[in-house]
Phi, psi and omega in degrees: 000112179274109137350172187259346201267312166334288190310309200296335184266296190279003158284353175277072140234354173216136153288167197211148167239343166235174216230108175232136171284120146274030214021187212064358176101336262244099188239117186306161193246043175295186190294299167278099146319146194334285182336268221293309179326322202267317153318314199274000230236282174298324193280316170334321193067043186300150192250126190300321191238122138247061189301106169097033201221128165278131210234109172267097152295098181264157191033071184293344227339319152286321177087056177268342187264356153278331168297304222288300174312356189248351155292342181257057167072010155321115169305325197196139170216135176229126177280129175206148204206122143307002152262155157305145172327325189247019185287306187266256198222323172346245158009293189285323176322309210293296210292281186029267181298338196063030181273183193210036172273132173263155184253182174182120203275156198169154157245163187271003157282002175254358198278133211200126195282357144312336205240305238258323194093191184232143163242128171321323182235159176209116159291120194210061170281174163037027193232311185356287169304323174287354174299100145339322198211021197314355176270301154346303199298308140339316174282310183285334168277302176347286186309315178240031156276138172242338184245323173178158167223146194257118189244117148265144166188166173288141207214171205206354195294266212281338165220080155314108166304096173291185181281340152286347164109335163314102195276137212190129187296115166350302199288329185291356172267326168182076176336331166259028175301348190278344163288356186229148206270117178213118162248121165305122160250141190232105193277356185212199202270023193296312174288332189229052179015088171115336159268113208259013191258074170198143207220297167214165185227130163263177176248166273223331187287317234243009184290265229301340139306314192293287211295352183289322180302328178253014138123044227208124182255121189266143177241141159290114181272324209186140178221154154186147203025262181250026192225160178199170173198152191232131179269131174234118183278136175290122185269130144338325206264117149344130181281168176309293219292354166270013195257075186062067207205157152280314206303327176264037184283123170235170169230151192213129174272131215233148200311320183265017155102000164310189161194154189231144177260156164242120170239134189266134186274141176278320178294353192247342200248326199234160185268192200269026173288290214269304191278011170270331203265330197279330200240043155216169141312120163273129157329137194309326169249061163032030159302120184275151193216078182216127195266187206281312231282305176293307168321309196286320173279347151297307183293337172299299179322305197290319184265029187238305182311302202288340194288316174293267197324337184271324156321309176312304174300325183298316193307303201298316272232325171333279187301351209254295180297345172287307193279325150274012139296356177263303175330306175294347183280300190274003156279314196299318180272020133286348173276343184248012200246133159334289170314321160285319180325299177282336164277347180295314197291332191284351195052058173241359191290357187255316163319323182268005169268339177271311200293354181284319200264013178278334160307311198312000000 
């Protein structure tokens, strides 16, 4: 049993980022302090009970938000991080608490419920931004959520980073820039002076796409200074992005070495609900919202779409009548010629009239 003089001695042997009670009074002393961890916590909506529910933390690092679920009754919790357990707090937080929360070192582009299992909650704080492919990542949290996951992230609505480095609330730049789906991309430390493991800041519109997209119905929880976070419930249906998408392009092989593609159609997988829902915004009380101006210009779009494809069939339909009046241009002067004359007589001549229009 480690003493308070104990606890007090081995947390100076690790750096920490989060801020953990250890009892005894005894707190690590990370970067994020207790308050704001206990804060994000109310911005969060932390649900008071995860009593029978299994809980994935990515990018647990120190694990204060895996201690958390599992003091509030979490059956099973797995901490999951690219550093080893004891590179950071883990580890020493763990023997501490006596908790029996597991770790597991990993990236979230690997994550797979063969290799990983499934979780009822998927925790994915602070991790968004640091991403390369951050849409991936989503597609791959997708697979092994069964109920929902709480996304944290850097948000760009209230501090757009200009090219002087100087920061301004989105809006202050063009109010409807807050309607369209937008990522800062940071090729250097430009969100954080000296850390370069940052990548993109999306604004609240471009959250709330990624998750519709990856198969996720998002509710807003919460936004303060440059952050925000959303719970996205997991949807029954094929995500978007598999949808008339390459990603969700198959192919099926036929007995004569052919292939055909199977494209999953969006009017066939999701209802007239869900694909009424891809094209507004939600809203702070989660209210839908579109207005005529935005209706009357999607059906012009669909009907500018469909007006281009009908144009399209008329061209082939052109070129298809074109190439047999030239076939038929080209038996009748060969029909005038010796050589038909001598293949009609050897009786080879019907072969070589199917094989002219099987060219056709």
């Amino acid at each position: 049993m480690n003493t308070r003089a104990d606890k007090l001695r081995l947390i100076q042997t690790r750096p920490w980022f989060h801020s953990i009670d250890l009892g005894d009074g005894v707190v690590t002393p990370g970067r994020l302090a207790l308050p704001h961890l206990n804060q994000m916590l109310q911005y969060l909506n932390f649900p008071k009970s995860f009593e029978g529910l299994t809980v994935l933390d990515i990018g647990a690092w120190d694990g204060f938000f895996s201690f958390e679920a599992e003091r509030r009754g979490a059956k099973r919790v797995v901490a999951f991080d690219v550093n080893p357990p004891d590179y950071y707090g883990f580890a020493l937080a763990k023997e501490l608490l006596q908790s029996r929360v597991e770790f597991v070192q990993g990236n979230v582009y690997d994550l797979a419920p063969a290799l990983h299992g499934t979780f009822d909650v998927v925790f994915f704080f602070g991790v968004f931004y640091h991403l390369r492919y951050p849409l991936l990542a989503l597609d791959h949290i997708h697979q092994v959520a069964r109920q929902y996951v709480l996304l944290e992230t850097s948000c760009l609505d209230n501090a757009l980073i200009l090219a002087d480095r100087t920061t301004v609330p989105l809006e202050n730049v063009d109010r409807r820039l807050a309607e369209i789906p937008l990522y800062r991309f940071y090729r250097y430390d430009e969100l954080n002076p000296g850390d370069f493991s940052n990548w993109f800041s999306p604004n609240r519109r471009a959250v709330e796409d990624a998750l519709w997209t990856a198969g996720f119905r998002p509710e807003f929880l919460a936004a303060w200074g440059d952050r925000i976070a959303f719970k996205g419930a997991r949807l029954d249906t094929i995500p978007e992005y598999l949808l008339e998408t390459y990603e969700g392009l198959q192919w099926s092989k036929h007995t004569d070495g052919s292939q055909s593609p199977i494209i999953f159609k969006r009017d066939s997988t999701t209802s007239a609900d869900d694909r009424a829902r891809v094209q507004v915004r939600v809203s702070a009380t989660n209210e839908l919202a579109i207005t005529p101006q935005e209706e009357m210009r999607r059906l012009r779009a669909q009907a500018d779409s469909a007006q281009a494809e009908l144009a399209q069939l008329h061209t082939q339909i052109a070129e298809l009548r074109a190439r047999g009046d030239a076939m038929q241009k080209l038996l009748n002067s060969i029909q005038r010629t010796r050589p038909y004359r001598l293949l009609r007589r050897l009786g080879f001549w019907g072969w070589v009239e199917k094989t002219i229009q099987s060219l056709s």
